[in-house]
N, C-alpha and C positions, 0 to 999 in steps of 0.2 A: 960697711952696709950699703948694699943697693938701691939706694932713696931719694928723694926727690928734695930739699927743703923747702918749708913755705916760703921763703924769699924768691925760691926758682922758679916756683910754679906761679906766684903771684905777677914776677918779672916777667911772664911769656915765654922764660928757657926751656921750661918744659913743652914743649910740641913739637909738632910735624915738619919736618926741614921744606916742605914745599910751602907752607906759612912763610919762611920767615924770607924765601926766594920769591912769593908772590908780593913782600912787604917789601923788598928791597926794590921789585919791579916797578911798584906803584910809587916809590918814592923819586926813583929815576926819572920817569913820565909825567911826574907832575899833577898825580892822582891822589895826593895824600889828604887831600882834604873832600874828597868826594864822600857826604853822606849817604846812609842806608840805612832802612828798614831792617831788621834780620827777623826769622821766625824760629823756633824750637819746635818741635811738634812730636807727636810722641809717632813708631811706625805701627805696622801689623801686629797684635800680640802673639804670642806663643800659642800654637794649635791651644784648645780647648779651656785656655783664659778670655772670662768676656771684662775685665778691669784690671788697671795696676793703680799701686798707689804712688804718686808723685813728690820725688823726697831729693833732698841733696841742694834745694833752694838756698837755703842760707850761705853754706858752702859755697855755691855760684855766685851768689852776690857779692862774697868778698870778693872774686876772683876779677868779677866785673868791676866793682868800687875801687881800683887799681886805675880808671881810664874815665875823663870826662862823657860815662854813657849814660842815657835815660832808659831805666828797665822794667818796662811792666812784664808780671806774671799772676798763674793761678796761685793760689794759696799752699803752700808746703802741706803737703797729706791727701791732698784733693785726689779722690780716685776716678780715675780718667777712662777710656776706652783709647781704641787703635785708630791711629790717622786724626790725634787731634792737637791744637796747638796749644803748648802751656807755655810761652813766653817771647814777647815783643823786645828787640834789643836796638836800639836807636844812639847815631853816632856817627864817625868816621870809619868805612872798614877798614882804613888804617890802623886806627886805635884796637878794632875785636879780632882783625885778622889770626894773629897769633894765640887769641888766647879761646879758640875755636875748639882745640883739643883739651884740653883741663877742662873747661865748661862742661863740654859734652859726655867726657870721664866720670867726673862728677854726678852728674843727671841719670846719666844711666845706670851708672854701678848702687848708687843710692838708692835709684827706683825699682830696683832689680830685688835687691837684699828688702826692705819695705816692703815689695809687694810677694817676695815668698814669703817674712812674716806674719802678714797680713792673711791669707792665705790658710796658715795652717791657724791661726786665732780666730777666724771665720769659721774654719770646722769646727774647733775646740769652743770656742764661745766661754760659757760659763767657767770651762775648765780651765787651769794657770797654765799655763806655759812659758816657760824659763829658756833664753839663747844660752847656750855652750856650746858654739861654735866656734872660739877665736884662736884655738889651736889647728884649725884649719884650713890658714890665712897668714900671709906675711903680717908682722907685727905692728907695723907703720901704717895697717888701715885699720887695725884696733877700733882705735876710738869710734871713725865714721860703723864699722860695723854693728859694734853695740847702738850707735847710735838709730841706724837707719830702720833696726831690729826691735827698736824701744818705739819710736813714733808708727812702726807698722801695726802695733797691737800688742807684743809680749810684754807678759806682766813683771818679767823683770830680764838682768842680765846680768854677766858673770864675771865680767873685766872689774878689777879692784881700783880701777879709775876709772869706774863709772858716775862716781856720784859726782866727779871734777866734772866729765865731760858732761854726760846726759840729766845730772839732776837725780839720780836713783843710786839707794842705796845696792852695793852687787848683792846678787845671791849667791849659791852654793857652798856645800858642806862638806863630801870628804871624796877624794878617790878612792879607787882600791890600793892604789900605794901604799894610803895611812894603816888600813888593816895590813897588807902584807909585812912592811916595817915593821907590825908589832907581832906578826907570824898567830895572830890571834884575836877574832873582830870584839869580841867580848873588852877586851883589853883595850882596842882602839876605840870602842865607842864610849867606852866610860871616859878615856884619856879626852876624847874632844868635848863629852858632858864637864869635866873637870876645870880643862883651860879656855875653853870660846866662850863670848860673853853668854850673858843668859838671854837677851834676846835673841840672838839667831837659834833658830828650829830644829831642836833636835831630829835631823833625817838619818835615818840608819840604811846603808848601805846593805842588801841584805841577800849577795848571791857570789861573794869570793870564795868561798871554801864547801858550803855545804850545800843541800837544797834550801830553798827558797823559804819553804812552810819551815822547815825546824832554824832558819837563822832569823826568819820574823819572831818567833816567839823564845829565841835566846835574847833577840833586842827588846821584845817586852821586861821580858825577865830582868835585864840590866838596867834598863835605864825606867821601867816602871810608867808613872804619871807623866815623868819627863818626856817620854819620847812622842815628837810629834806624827814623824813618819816614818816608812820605808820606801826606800827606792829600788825598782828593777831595773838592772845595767847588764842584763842577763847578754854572753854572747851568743851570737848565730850557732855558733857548734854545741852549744848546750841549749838552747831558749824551747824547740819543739813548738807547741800550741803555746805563743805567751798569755793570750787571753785566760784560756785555762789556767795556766798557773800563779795567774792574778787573782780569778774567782778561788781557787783553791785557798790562797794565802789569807785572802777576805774570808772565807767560811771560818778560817781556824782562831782568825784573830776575836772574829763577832763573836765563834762558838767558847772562848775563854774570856769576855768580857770586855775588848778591847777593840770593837767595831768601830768607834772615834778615830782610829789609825787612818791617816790621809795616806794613800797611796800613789808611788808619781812610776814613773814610765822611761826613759830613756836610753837613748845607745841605738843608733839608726832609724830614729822614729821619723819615717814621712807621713805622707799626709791620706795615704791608705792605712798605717797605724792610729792615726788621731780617729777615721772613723771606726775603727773597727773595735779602739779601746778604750773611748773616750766616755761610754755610758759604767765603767769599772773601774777607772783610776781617777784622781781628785786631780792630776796634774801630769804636764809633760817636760822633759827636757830635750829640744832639739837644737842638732848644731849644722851637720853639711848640709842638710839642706836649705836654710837660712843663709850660709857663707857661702853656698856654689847653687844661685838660684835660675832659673832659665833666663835669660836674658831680656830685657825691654829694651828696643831699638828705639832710638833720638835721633833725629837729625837737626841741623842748622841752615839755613839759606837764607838767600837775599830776596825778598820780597817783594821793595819799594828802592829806588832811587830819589834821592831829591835834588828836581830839575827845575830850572826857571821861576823858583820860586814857592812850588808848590810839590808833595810826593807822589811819582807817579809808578803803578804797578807795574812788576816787571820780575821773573823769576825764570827759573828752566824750568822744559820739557819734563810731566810729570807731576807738576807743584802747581798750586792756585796760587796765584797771581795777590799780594796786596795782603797789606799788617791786617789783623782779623780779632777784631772783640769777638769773648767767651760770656753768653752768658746760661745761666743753671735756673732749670725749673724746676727738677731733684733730683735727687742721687742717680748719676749716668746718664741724665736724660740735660740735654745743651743744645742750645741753639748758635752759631758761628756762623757772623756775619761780614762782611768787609768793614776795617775801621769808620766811624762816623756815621754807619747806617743802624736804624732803629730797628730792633730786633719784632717779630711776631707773634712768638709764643711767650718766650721767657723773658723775665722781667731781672734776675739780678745778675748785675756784671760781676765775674770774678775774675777777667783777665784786669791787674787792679797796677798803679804804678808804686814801685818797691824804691827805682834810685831817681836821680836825677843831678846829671852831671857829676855821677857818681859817688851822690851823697844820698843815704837813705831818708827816705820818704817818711816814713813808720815804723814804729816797733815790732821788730822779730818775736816770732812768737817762739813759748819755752817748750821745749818739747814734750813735756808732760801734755800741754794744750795742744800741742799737732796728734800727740797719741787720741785725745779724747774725741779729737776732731774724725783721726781717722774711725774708731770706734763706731762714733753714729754712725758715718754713713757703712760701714761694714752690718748694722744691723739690719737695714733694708737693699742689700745688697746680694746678689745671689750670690750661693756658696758653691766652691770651686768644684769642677767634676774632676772625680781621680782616677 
């Protein structure tokens, strides 16, 4: 397998071969104890996002708690805008030099999958939405992916080791597999009424073999009271108007008694699906595009040197100059000012200190509390244009 171990990535092996030649350079010269400021800052977003949400902190912090550093940052979930800083790294850059690339991997990839979660649960809002995306992903980022997908907003996810990782029971119920193996959905849906516990949701599958309207109401017919819902996983070369053949399925279920039926949605659902179907179905299931989200750019630099005593600013061409408290007067609205100086407007600090000397400051928060955290500020947050 082509993988990283956490021993590797923790040890620095994982990075950029010009790390570990500017590590060997500075060690030669006599530079190894030169401290620095470093900044994090998030870059431009993606045309037509005005927020992302900022994920993958705890992850960084192990990486950093590997090295005598002191690290303040914003809060894991905190939804940020473009060109702003979310984390102060103080130290030797001897010490952070190599571990420049994992850090930054981390931050981004995290922030990226979080904030297309985020994203389509901002449209959806009221309505569930479920990640099934992990078969569309090397298997070795699993966990972070459920993960970053659970603290962005989705109400649940699909990996069977999710309750180890993220704290949540998984969801999901059957593919088409199970009906084709039994060459007959009737047969497959009573066999999983039969053997799965009784709390999980009887969802009925309900567009392998027939149309839509006559396989909802053969899984009425089967499973009765039991059945909680059905799912459309309709493909592109049969699907036509989904919308309509969602209302359709809803008219026939209401029109025989069975309007209760929660109806969920997926199989290529982006975030033009979520508006256009999201006032007809009770729920969604998305995968690619949670797992292959537009990208959020991070960068790393050096800030601050400390000279004579005291840290004095100093950065390339491009970058402002000097470590910079974050503080928030609400949701997307912050004031960044150079470290030490009193802010104007906003009154609460969130760039906050996490390690120090590379022992943690405070308790990590559980990702159920980053999800609920992201949540609020998603309610006074504008919703994505599509």
């Amino acid at each position: 397998m082509y993988v990283a171990g956490e021993d590797d990535i923790l040890s620095g092996k994982v990075t950029d071969i010009y790390f570990l030649r500017t590590k060997k350079i500075i060690e030669s010269k006599g530079l190894s104890d030169v401290r620095v400021r470093m900044e994090v800052h998030s870059g431009s977003l993606p045309r037509g996002y005005s927020w992302a949400v900022y994920a993958g902190v705890e992850e960084a912090l192990k990486i950093l708690s590997t090295r005598e550093l002191t690290v303040y940052s914003l809060p894991e979930g905190t939804l940020i805008s473009g060109e702003q800083p979310v984390m102060i790294i103080e130290g030797r850059y001897y010490d952070i030099c190599e571990l420049e690339t994992p850090l930054l991997g981390v931050l981004r990839h995290s922030t990226s999958v979080a904030t297309g979660a985020a994203r389509i649960k901002r449209l959806a809002m009221d309505k569930v939405v479920l990640y099934f995306g992990l078969r569309g992903a090397h298997p070795a980022i699993a966990p972070m992916l459920d993960r970053s997908a659970f603290i962005g907003g989705v109400d649940g996810v699909s990996g069977a080791f999710s309750e180890e990782v993220v704290g949540v029971k998984p969801k999901g119920t059957m593919p088409h597999a199970l009906i084709i193996i039994f060459e007959d959905q009737v047969k497959a849906w009573k066999a999983f009424d039969e053997v799965i516990e009784p709390g999980v949701p009887r969802i009925a599958l309900i567009d392998t073999f027939n149309d839509e309207r006559v396989e909802a109401l053969m899984a009425v017919e089967a499973l009765g009271n039991r059945l909680y819902g059905v799912r459309f996983d309709t493909p592109k070369s049969r699907r036509g108007d989904l919308r309509k053949i969602i209302e359709e399925v809803r008219w026939t279920l209401k029109l025989h008694g069975y309007g209760n039926i929660k109806v969920f949605a997926s199989g290529g659902i982006d975030e033009k699906a979520v508006t256009l179907l999201k006032d007809v179905v009770d729920g969604f299931g998305v995968g690619t595009l949670i797992t292959y989200p537009r990208p959020i750019d991070m960068s790393l630099d050096i800030v601050e040197l400390f000279k004579g005593g005291k840290w004095v600013p100093i950065t390339k061409r491009g970058k402002l100059p000097a470590a910079k408290m974050v503080y928030r007067c609400d949701v997307l609205d912050y004031e960044v000012v150079p470290w030490g100086w009193s802010p104007v407007r906003c009154r609460e600090p969130i760039m906050v200190k996490w390690l120090e000397g590379g022992k943690l400051t405070r308790e990590l928060p559980k990702p159920k509390d980053i999800r609920n955290y992201v949540l609020q500020q998603l309610q006074r947050a504008p919703p994505p244009t599509t």
